[in-house]
Structures are given as C-alpha cells and as structure tokens.
N, C-alpha and C positions, 0 to 999 in steps of 0.2 A: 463516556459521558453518562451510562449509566446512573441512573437515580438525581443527576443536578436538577433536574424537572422539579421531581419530587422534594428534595429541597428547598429551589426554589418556592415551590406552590405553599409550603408548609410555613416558609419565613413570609411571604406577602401576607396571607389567611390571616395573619395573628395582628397585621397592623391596621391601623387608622387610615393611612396614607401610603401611600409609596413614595420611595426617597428614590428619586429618579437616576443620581449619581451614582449609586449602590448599586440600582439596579444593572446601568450601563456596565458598573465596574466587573459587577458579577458573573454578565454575560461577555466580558472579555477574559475573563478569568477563567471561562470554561472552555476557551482557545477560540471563539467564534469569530475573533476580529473585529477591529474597530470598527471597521463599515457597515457591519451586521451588525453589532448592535446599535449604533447609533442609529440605523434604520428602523431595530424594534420599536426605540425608546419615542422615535419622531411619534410615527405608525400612533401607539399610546396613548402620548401627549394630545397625537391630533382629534383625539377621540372629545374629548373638552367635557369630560364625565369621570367620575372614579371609577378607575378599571379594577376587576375584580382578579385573583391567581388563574382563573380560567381565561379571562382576556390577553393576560399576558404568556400564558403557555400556549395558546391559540395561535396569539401573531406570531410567537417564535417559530412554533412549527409551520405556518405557513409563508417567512420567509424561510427558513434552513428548507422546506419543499420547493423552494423558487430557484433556491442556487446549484442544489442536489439534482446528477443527472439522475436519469430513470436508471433501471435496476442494472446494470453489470450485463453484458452480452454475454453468451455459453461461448466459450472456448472450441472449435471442432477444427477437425484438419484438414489442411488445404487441398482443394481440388487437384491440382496437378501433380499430387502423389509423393511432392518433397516435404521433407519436414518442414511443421512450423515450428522455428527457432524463435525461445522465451529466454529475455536477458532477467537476471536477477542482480538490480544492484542499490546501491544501499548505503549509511555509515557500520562501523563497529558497533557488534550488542545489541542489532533492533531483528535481530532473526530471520536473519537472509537466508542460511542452510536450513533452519529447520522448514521456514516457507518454502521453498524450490523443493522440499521434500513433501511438503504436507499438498504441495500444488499437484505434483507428479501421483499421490497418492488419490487425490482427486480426477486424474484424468485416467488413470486403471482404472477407476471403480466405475466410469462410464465405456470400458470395453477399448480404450485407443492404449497404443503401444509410445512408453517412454522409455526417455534415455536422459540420464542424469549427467551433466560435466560439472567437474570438479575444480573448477578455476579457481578457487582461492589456495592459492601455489604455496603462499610465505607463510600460511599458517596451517601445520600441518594437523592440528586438532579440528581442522575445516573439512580436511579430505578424510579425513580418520570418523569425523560425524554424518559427513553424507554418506562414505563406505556405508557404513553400519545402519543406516536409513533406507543404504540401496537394498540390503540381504535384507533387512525387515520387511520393507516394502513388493520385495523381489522385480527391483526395478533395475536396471545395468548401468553402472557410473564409469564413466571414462577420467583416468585419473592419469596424471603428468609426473613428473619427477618431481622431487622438491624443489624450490624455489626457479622451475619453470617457468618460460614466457608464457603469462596468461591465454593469452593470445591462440598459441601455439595448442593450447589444450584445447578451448571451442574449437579451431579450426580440426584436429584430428577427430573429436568426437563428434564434429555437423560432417565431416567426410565417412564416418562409422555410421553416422545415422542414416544417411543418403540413401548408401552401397547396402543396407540391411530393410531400407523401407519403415524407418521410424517415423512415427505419425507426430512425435511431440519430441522437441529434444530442450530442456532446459537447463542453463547456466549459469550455477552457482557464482558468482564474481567475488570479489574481495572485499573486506570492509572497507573503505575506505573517506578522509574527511573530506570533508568535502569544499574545505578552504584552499588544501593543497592542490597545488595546480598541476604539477607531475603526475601526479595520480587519478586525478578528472580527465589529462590528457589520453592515461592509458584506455580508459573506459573508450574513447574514440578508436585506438588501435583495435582491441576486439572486436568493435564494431564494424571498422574494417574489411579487419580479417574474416568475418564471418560472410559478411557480404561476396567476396571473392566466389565462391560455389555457390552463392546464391544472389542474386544483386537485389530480391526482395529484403534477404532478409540482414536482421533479426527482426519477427513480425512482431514484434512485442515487447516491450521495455518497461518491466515494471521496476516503480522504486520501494524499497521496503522501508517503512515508518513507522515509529513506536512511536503507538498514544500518549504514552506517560511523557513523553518527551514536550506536550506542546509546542505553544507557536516558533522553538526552534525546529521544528520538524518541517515549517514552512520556508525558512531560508535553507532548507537543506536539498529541499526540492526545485529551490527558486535556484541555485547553484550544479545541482544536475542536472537540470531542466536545458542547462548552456553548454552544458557535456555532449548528451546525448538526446534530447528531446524525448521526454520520458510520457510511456502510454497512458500510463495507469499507475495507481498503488496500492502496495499492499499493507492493511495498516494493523498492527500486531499489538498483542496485549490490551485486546480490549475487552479481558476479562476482569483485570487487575481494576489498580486506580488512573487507569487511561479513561480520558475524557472522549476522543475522537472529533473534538469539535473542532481540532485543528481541520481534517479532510474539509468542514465547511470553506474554510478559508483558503484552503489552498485550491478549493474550487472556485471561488470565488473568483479570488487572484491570478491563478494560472489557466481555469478552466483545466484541468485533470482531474478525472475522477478515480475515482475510488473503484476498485475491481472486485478485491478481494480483502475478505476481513477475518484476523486470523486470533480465536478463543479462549484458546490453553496450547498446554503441549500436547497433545493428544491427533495423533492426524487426518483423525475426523473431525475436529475443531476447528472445524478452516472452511469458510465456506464463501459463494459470490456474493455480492456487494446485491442488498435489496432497500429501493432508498423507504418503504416504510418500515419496515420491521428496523431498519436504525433507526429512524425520527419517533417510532414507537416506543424502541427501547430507553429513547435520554429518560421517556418519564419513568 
C-alpha cells in the first residue's frame, strides 16, 4: 500500500470538494474493504465541515489502527524442550519456500536451532529450492521422495527434530487452490499426522499472501481458514505494487493477523508484522 496515502493526499489537496464516491471507491480499491471504508467515508461526512487531505488521512489511519492487532508476538521455543512446529501454507506463486526460508533465516540469526521440511512432494523445483536455501542458510531440510505422501515428510522430519532437540522445525507445504477440496482435505491429514508426536502441535499455521493479489487474497484465506484454522499470515511482496490493505480486511473479517511481512527476495527482507511502521509506511 505503499504511497496510496500520498496519492490520495495529493488528488484531495488539489480539489474544491471531495467526491465522496471516489473517495469510497478509492479506499476499496486499495483492498481495505467495503466496511472500512464506508466507515471512513461515514466518520467524514459526520464531521458537517470541509475536511481537508489531512482529515482524511487521519481517520483512515485511525480506523486501519482500530482493526490492526498490535505488533506481531517474537516467536521463542517451547518450554518443554520439543519443537515448535510452523505449518507453511498457501496458494501457487505467493512464496511459500522462499518465506519458510526467509522465516528459518530469521530464527538462526536470533541463536535458536531449525529444521526445514520439504513437503511440497509434486513439485520437485520446491524441494530442489529449499535444498539450496537450506546450504545457504546452513539450516538441515528433510526432504521425501518424489511425489511423496506429504504427510509422511512432516511426520519424519517433526520425528528428526524431536530425537535431535530442534527448537524450530518449519513446513514447507504445497501450493495449493484453494477451491479444491481434495487438496484443502490434505492440509488436514498433515495436520494430523503431525499432531501424532505431538498432540500440541502444529503450534503455528501461517497462511502465505501476496499483496499484489488483493481482495482475492481474502477468499483465499476465508477458505483455509475451514481447512486448517489458520494463525497468522504471511504477506509477501510488499515491496512491489502490493497494496497490503487487503491484511486490513482480512483482519477485520476473520480477525487474523498479520505476523509476518516479507520485502524482496533477500532473506533479511522478511521481518515481524509492526502495526505502525505499516500504517506509517501507506503514506
């Protein structure tokens, strides 16, 4: 969402009036949802005055601060000395590997011991890109045969993480749509299976979401959400022309927030969710 602020403030400044439909449209345009903005536009209106580009960048950020949780909890490992187990799941193309890498790269550089699984079985340029994440990163990936019971990979590598004392073990999963119901079903069987050694777990289920994607990014969560009951997400390329105003709405909507938010490719460009420095950055 980068710069729509500053847009916005730049097209108001220059008018007479504000065209109130415009303005509604523009603030659904920027994925915030109809709710939100109809909320600003009320908010505005109520005001019985001409609001100036600073009134209306104001109320925006002070409802988008109403809906937004506070900053993203630190990730640390579980008291009881087993792994915490991180599902990574997702559709195709919104960068599930490379976050379950950039995430693991983030939990080394605060001194805890990961373990990468390499669950996306059917496509083997998945395991072939976490391999190569894992030697860069010098992190250990547990990888299956080809076209592998998914399943079957989490459970060997949450049994390797156990028996070694891995503090973090994360789960690359499959891309998958999220219309298909076969395929939603399976996300249930790993979940399962992993729970078997552990009956907490998986303690953490994040979904991965591309900005650029908008308010489909909201049905996509609203449909894994019935899968697997999803913790958090992670929301990627929001360096690009990714808005991110969708996370408003899907907060809004589902109550999930936002964890982690992820920059470039680079895998220090990935960092936890801080609700000012995003509601700073729209302008």
């Amino acid at each position: 969402m980068a710069g729509f602020f500053k847009q916005l403030f730049n097209k108001v400044t220059n008018r007479a009036d504000v065209d109130w439909d415009e303005l509604e449209a523009d603030l659904i345009g920027a994925d915030l949802g109809a709710r939100t903005a109809m909320s600003v536009v009320d908010e505005l209106q109520a005001k019985g005055r001409k609001v100036s580009a600073e009134d209306i960048i104001n109320v925006c950020k002070q409802h988008i601060g109403d809906i937004l949780t506070e900053d993203a909890t630190e990730l640390t490992p579980r008291s009881d000395g087993k792994p915490a187990v991180i599902l990574i799941v997702g559709v195709n193309g919104t960068g599930k590997t490379t976050s379950s890498a950039k995430l693991a790269y983030l939990l080394k550089n605060k001194g805890y011991s990961v373990m990468l699984a390499a669950a996306d079985t059917f496509r083997a340029a998945a395991v072939e890109q976490l391999g190569v994440w894992g030697e860069r990163l010098d992190v250990p990936v547990v990888k299956g045969a080809p076209n592998a019971d998914p399943s079957s990979v989490c459970y060997t590598a949450h049994q390797k993480a156990i028996q070694e004392g891995v503090q973090f073990l994360i789960c690359d999963t499959a891309g998958r749509i999220h219309t298909r119901h076969n395929l939603m079903e399976e996300l249930g069987k790993i979940e399962r299976t992993i729970n078997k050694q552990d009956e907490d777990a998986p303690h953490l289920k994040l979904l991965v979401v591309d900005a650029t994607t908008g308010s489909n990014a909201l049905s996509q969560t609203k449909e894994f959400n019935k899968a697997i009951e999803i913790d958090g997400l992670v929301v990627t390329k929001m360096d690009g022309s990714g808005k991110g105003g969708v996370t408003v709405a899907i907060q809004q909507e589902l109550g999930i927030p936002t964890r982690f938010i992820g920059l470039g490719e680079e895998p220090e460009l990935f960092k936890p969710f801080q609700k000012e420095e995003f509601i700073n950055g729209i302008l």
